[in-house]
C-alpha positions as CSV (number, residue, x, y, z in Angstrom):
1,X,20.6,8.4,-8.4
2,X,18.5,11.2,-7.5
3,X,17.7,11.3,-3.3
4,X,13.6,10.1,-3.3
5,X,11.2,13.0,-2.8
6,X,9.4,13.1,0.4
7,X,6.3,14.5,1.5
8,X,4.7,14.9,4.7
9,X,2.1,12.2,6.0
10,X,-0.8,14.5,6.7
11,X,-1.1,15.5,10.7
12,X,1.2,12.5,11.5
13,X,4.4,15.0,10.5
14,X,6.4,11.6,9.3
15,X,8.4,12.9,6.9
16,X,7.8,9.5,4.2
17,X,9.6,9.5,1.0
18,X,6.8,9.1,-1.8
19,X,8.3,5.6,-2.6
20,X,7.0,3.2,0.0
21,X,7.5,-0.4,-0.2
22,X,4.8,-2.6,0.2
23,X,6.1,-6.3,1.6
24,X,2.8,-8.5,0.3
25,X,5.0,-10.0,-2.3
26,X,7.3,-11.6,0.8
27,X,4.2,-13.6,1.7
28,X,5.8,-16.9,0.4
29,X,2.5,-19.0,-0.1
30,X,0.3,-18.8,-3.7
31,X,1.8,-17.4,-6.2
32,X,4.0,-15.5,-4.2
33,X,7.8,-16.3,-4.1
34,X,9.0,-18.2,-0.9
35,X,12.7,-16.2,-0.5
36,X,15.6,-17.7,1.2
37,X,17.1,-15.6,4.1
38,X,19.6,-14.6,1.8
39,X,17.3,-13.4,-0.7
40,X,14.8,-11.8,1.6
41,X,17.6,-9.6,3.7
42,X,19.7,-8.5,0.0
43,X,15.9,-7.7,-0.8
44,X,14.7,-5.7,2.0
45,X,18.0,-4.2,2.9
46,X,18.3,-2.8,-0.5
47,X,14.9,-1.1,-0.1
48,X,16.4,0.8,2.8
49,X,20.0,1.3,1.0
50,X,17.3,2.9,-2.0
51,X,16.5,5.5,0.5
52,X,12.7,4.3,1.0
53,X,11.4,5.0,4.4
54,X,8.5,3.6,4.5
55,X,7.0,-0.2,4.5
56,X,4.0,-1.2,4.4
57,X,2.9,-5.1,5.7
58,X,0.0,-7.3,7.4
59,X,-0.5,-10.2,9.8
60,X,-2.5,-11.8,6.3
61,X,0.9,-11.5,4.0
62,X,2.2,-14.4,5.3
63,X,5.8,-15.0,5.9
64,X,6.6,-10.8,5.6
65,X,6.5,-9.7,8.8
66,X,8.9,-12.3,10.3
67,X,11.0,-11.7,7.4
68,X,11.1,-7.9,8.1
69,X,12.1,-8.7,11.7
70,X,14.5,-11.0,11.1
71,X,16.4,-9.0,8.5
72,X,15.9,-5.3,9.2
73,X,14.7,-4.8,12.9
74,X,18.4,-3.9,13.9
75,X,17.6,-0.9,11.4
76,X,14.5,0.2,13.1
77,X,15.3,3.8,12.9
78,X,15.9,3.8,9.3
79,X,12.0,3.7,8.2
80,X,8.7,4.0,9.7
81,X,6.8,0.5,9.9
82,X,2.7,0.0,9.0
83,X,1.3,-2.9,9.4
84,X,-2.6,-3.7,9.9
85,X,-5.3,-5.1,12.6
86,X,-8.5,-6.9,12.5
87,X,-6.6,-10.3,10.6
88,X,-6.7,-13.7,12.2
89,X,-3.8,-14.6,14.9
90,X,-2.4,-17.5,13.2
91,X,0.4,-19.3,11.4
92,X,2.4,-17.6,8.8
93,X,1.7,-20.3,6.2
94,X,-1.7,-21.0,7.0
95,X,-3.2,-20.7,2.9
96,X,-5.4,-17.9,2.0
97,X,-8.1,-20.1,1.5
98,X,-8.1,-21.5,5.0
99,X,-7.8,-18.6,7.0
100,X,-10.1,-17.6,9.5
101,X,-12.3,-14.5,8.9
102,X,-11.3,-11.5,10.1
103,X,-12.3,-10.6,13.3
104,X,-12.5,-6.1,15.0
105,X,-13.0,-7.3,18.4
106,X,-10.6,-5.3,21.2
107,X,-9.5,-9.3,22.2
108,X,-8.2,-9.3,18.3
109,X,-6.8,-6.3,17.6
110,X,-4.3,-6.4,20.1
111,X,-3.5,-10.1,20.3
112,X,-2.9,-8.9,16.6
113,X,-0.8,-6.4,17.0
114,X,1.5,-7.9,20.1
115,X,2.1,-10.4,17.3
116,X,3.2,-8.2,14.9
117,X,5.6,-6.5,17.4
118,X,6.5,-10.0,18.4
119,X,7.3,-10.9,15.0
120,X,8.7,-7.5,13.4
121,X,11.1,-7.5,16.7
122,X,10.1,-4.0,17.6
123,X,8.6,-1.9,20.6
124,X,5.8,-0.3,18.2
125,X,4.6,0.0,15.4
126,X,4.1,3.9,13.7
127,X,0.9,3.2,11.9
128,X,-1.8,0.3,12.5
129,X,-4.6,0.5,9.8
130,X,-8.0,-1.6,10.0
131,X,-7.5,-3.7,7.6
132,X,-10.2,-4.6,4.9
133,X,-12.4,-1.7,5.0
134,X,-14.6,-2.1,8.0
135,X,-17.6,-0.5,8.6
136,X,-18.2,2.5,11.1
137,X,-21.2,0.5,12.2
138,X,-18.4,-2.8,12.8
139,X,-16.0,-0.5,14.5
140,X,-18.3,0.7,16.5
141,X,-20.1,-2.5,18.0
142,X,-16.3,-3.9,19.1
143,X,-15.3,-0.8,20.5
144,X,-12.3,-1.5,18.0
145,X,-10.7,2.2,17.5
146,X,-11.1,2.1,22.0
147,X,-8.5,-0.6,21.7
148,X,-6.0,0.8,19.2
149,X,-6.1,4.2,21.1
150,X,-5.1,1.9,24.4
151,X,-2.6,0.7,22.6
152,X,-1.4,4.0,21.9
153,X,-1.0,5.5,25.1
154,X,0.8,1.9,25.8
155,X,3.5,3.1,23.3
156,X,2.9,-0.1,21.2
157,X,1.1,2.3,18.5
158,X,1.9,5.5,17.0
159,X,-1.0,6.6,14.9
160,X,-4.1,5.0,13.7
161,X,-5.0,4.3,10.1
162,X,-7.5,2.9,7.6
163,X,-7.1,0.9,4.6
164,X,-10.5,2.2,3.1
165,X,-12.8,1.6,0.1
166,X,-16.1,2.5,-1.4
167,X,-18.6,2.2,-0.1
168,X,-17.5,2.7,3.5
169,X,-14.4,4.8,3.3
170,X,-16.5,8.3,2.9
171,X,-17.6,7.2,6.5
172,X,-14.8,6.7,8.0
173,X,-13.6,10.2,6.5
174,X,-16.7,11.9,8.7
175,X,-15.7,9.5,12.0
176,X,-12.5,12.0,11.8
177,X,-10.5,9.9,14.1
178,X,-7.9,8.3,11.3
179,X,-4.5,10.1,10.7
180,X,-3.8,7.8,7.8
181,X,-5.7,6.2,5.4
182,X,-4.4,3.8,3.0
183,X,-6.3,3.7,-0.5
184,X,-6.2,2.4,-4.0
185,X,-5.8,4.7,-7.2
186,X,-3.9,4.9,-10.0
187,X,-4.6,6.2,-14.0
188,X,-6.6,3.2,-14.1
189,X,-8.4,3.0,-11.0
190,X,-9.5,6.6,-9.8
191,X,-12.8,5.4,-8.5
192,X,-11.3,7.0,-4.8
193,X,-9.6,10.3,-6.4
194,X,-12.5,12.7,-5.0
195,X,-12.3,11.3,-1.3
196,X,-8.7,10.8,-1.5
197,X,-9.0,14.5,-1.5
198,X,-11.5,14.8,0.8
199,X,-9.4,13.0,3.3
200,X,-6.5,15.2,3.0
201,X,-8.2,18.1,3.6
202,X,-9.3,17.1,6.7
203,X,-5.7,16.8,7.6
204,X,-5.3,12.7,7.4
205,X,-2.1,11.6,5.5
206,X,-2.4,9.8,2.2
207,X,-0.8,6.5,1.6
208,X,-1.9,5.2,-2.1
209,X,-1.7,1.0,-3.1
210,X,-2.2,0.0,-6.6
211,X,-0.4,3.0,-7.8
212,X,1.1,0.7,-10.5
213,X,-1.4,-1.5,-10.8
214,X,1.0,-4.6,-10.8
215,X,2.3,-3.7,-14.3
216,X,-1.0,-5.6,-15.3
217,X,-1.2,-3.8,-18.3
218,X,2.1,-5.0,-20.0
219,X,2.0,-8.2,-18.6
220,X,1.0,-11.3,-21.1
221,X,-3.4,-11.9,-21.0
222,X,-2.9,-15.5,-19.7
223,X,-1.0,-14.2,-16.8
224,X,-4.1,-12.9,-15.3
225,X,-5.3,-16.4,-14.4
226,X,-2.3,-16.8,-11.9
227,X,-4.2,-14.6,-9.8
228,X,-7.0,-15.4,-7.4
229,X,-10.2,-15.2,-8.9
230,X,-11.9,-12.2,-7.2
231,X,-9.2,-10.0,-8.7
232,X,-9.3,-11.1,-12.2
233,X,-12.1,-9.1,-13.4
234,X,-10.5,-5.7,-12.4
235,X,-7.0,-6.5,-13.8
236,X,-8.9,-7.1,-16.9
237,X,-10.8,-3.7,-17.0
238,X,-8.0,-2.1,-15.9
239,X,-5.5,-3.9,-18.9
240,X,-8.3,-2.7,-21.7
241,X,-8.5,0.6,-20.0
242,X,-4.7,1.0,-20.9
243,X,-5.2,-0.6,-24.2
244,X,-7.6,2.3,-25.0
245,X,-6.1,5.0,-23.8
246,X,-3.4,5.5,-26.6
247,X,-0.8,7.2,-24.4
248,X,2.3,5.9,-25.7
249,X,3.5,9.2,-27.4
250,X,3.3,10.5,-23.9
251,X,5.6,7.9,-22.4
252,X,8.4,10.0,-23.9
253,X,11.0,6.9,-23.1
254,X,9.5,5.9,-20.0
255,X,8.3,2.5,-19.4
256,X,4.6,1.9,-18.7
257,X,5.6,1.1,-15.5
258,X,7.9,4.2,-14.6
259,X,5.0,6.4,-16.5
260,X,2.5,5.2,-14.0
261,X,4.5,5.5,-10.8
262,X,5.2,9.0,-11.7
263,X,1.2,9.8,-12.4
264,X,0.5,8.1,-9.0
265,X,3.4,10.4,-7.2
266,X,2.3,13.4,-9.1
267,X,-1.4,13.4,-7.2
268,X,-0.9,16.6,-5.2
269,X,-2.5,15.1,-1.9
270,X,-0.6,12.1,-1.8
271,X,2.2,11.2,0.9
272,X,3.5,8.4,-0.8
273,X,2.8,4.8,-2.6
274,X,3.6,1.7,-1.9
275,X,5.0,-0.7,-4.4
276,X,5.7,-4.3,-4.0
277,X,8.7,-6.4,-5.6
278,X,10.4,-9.9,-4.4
279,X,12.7,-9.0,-7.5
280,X,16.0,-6.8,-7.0
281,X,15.9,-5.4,-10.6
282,X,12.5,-4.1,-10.1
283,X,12.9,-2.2,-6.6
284,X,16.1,-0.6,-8.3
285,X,14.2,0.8,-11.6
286,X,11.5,1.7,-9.1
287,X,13.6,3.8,-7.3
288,X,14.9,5.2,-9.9
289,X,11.2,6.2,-11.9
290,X,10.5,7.8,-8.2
291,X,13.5,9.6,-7.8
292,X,12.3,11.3,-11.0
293,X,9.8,13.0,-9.5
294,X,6.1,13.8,-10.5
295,X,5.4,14.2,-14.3
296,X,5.9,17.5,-15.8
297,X,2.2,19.5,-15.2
298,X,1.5,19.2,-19.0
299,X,2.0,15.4,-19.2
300,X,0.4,15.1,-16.3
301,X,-2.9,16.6,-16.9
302,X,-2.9,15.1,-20.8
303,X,-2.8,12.2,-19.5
304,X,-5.8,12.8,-16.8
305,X,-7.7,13.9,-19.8
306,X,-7.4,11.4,-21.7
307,X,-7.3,8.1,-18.9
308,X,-10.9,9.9,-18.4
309,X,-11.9,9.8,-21.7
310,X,-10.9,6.0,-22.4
311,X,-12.8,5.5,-19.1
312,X,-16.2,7.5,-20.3
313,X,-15.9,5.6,-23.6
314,X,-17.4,2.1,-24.7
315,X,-15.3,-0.9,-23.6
């Protein structure tokens, strides 16, 4: 296989490879696997053996960040580690349901993330991003971006993120105190595509979720309703956007799945995307699509045109 393409995370310089792995699906409670310690260290050493450099967890994804620590810490220096603030300081398998709200005081942002280090058995983290989108006006009242930059000159943090969304993310583009901000898109969610650029120009590096949508749009209809119920709605728009964007001549062999990690990797101010698997199989044929590089220009921008289409068109 192909080494992974790497770009450079925006003013950060961290050189990440475009295939980041995102450790949600280690969170052992839902519908989400419970791994044994075998499993979980065959798993997360092979995303490192894959030559992915960058991971991608939270306090909220339950068992994931002891599992990182327990398997990988003694390979700190292989990858860059992201995790977030702003979650409740609790339990790994307290359910989602029962969690307590999230919380941007300076008290919880670094009681959250001397738990993180605690757990991830590391002296700091490279990126802590506000998780859940706060508002400026939020951040602002807790003094919460006082305490992460306290935490920085501690050593415990390298660089400060966002894991931004309508409607507040164009504000925290103008605060212009984020290196990082972590946003969904893909082909069939490019609601973001215009401040994704806007962030990049202003220098902040680009880290994209969602980029394959969970392979929602192969997966069978009834599978939907595993999920919880504020994200059925969207995996439904985004499965009938697929359906009507009659793309498969373009596919040219690919899977679905390899066709949209290439679109997401192609975005020209993109760093890299981070894709979550509990299975072996999948991480390998990710790697693989990835190590493909971005879709030829052509494909790529026939397959902007119509995605917009399909989206401009009646459901």
């Amino acid at each position: 296989m192909s080494p992974l393409p790497k770009s450079t995370l925006g003013r950060t310089g961290l050189e990440v490879t475009k295939l980041g792995y995102g450790a949600m699906e280690l969170r052992g409670l839902e519908h989400f696997p419970r791994l044994s310690d075998a499993e979980a260290s065959a798993l997360l050493n092979g995303v490192l053996d894959s030559g992915i450099n960058y991971i991608d967890t939270s306090p909220d994804y339950g068992y994931s960040e002891e599992l990182i620590g327990r398997h990988i810490s003694q390979r700190r220096g292989d990858f860059y580690l992201a995790s977030k603030c702003g979650c409740p300081v609790e339990a790994p398998d307290v359910p989602y349901e029962d969690r307590k709200p999230h919380s941007f005081t300076r008290e919880n942002i670094r009681a959250g993330v001397e738990q993180s280090l605690a757990r991830m058995r590391t002296d700091y983290l490279d990126i802590v991003q506000f998780h859940l989108s706060p508002s400026r006006a939020v951040l602002e009242e807790n003094d919460s971006i006082g305490e992460l930059e306290k935490l920085r000159k501690e050593g415990k943090v390298r660089f400060i993120g966002m894991s931004g969304t309508v409607p507040e993310l164009a504000e925290h583009i103008e605060m212009g105190v984020f290196d990082v901000f972590q946003i969904p898109y893909s082909v069939l969610e490019r609601e973001h595509e215009a401040l994704i650029h806007e962030a990049a120009q202003r220098g902040a590096g680009i880290v994209i979720r969602g980029g394959v949508a969970r392979g929602i749009m192969i997966k069978d209809e009834s599978i939907i309703d595993d999920y919880p119920e504020f994200l059925r709605a969207g995996f439904r728009a985004r499965r009938q956007l697929w359906q009507r964007s009659n793309v498969e001549d373009l596919l040219e062999g690919m899977t679905p799945v390899e066709f949209m990690l290439r679109f997401t990797i192609s975005h020209p101010d993109m760093a890299t995307t981070i894709v979550g698997t509990a299975n072996p199989a999948h991480l390998k044929a990710n790697a693989e699509a990835a190590a493909k590089g971005p879709l030829p220009k052509e494909l790529y921008e026939e397959a902007r045109r119509r995605f917009t289409l399909a989206a401009e068109s009646p459901a």
